[in-house]
C-alpha positions in Angstrom: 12.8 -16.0 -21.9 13.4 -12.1 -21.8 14.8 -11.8 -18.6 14.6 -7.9 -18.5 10.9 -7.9 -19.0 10.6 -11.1 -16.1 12.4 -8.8 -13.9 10.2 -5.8 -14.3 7.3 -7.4 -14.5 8.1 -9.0 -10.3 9.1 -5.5 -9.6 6.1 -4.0 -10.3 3.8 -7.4 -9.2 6.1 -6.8 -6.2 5.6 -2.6 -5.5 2.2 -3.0 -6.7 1.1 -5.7 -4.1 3.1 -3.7 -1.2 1.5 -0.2 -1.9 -2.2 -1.9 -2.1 -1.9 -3.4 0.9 -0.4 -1.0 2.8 -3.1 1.4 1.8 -5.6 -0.9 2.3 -5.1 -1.6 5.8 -4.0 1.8 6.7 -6.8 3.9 5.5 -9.4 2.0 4.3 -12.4 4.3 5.1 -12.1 6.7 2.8 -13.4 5.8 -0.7 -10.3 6.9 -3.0 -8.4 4.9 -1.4 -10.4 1.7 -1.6 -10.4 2.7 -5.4 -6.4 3.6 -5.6 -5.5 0.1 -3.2 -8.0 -1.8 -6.1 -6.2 -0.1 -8.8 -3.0 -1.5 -7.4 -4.4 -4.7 -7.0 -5.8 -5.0 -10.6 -1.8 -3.5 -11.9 -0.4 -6.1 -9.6 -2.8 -8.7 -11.1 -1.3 -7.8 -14.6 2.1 -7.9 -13.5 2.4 -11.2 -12.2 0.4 -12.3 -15.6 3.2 -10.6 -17.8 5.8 -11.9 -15.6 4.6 -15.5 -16.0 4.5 -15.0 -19.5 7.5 -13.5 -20.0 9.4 -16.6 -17.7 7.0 -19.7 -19.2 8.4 -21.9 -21.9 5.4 -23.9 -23.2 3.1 -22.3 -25.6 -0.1 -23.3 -23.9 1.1 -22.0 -20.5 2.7 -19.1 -22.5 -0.9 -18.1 -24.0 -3.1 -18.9 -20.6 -0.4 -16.3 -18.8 -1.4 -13.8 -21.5 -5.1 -14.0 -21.4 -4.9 -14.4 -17.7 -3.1 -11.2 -17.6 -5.9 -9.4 -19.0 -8.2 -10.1 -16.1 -5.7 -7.3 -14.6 -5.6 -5.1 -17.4 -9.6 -5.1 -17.8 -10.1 -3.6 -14.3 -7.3 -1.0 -14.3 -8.9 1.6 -16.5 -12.5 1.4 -14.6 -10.9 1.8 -10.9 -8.0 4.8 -12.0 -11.6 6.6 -13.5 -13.1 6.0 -9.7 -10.1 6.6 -8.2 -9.7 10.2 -10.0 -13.5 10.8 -9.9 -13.6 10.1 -5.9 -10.6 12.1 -5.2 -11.6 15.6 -7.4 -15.3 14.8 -6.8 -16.1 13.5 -3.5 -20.0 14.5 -3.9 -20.7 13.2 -7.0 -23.2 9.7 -7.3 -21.4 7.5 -8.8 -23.4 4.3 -8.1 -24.8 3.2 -11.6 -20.8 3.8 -12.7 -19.4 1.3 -10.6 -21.6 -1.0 -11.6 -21.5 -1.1 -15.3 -17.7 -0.1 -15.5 -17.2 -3.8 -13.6 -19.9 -5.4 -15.3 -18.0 -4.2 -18.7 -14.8 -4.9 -17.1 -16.0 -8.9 -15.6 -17.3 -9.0 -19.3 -13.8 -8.5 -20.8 -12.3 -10.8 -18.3 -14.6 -13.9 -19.4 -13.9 -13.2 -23.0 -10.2 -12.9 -22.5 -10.4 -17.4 -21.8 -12.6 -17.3 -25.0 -11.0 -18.3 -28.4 -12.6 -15.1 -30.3 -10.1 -12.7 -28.0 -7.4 -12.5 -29.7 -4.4 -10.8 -27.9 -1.2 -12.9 -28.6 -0.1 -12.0 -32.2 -0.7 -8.5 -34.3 -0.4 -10.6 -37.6 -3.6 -13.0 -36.2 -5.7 -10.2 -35.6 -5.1 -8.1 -38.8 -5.3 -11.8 -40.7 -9.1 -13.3 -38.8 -10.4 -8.7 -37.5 -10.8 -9.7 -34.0 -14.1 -8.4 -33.7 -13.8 -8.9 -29.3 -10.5 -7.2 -29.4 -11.5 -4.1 -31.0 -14.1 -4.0 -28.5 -12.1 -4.0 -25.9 -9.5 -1.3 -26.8 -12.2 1.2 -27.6 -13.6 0.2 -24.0 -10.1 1.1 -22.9 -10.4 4.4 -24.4 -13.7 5.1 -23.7 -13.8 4.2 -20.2 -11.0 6.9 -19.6 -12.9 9.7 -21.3 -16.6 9.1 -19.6 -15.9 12.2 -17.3 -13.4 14.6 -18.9 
């Protein structure tokens, strides 16, 4: 177990989890922050995935915590772009973006379970060219530059 990485992982499950929902509750009418208390969420999400995986012993929990930790990871990227677009753009439509950046985003999320995603070891996917995991980091970077 690597306890520094444990430990920093709760913190941030921990400060993640407090800011969403105290944003949530406090001002939930205003779009951005919808987006920035969902943001939180989907980091807290992570978090607590890394921190499991970080504290678990057995490899099978060990690689569930990992893939489960991507359901997190999937969604952070698509609400920080609708967090920033909703809080220097008020005006602009983004309707159609919501929706396919958390269709992509649910997308990633199922495959994460799948065997084809491979996340756990570097020398796996340079070894089988995880075809799924390519995909996703270039939806990583390309979901950050849609509106630069």
């Amino acid at each position: 177990m690597n306890f520094n990485y444990a430990i920093a992982s709760l913190f941030t499950f921990t400060v993640c989890s407090i800011v969403g929902v105290f944003i949530f509750v406090n001002s939930r009418h205003l779009l951005a922050n919808r987006f920035y208390s969902f943001l939180s969420f989907s980091t807290a999400l992570w978090a607590i995935g890394i921190f499991m995986h970080a504290i678990t012993v057995n490899s099978a929990e060990c690689l569930f915590w990992a893939r489960f930790s991507h359901i997190g990871a999937s969604f952070i990227p698509v609400f920080y772009l609708l967090f920033i677009l909703e809080l220097t753009k008020p005006n602009i439509r983004i309707n159609r973006l919501i929706v396919a950046a958390l269709a992509i985003a649910s997308f990633f999320s199922v495959l994460a379970f799948t065997k084809t995603f491979l996340l756990v070891f570097l020398r796996k996917f340079i070894l089988h060219n995880g075809l799924i995991l390519a995909q996703f980091i270039h939806y990583l970077c390309c979901i950050s530059q849609v509106f630069r």
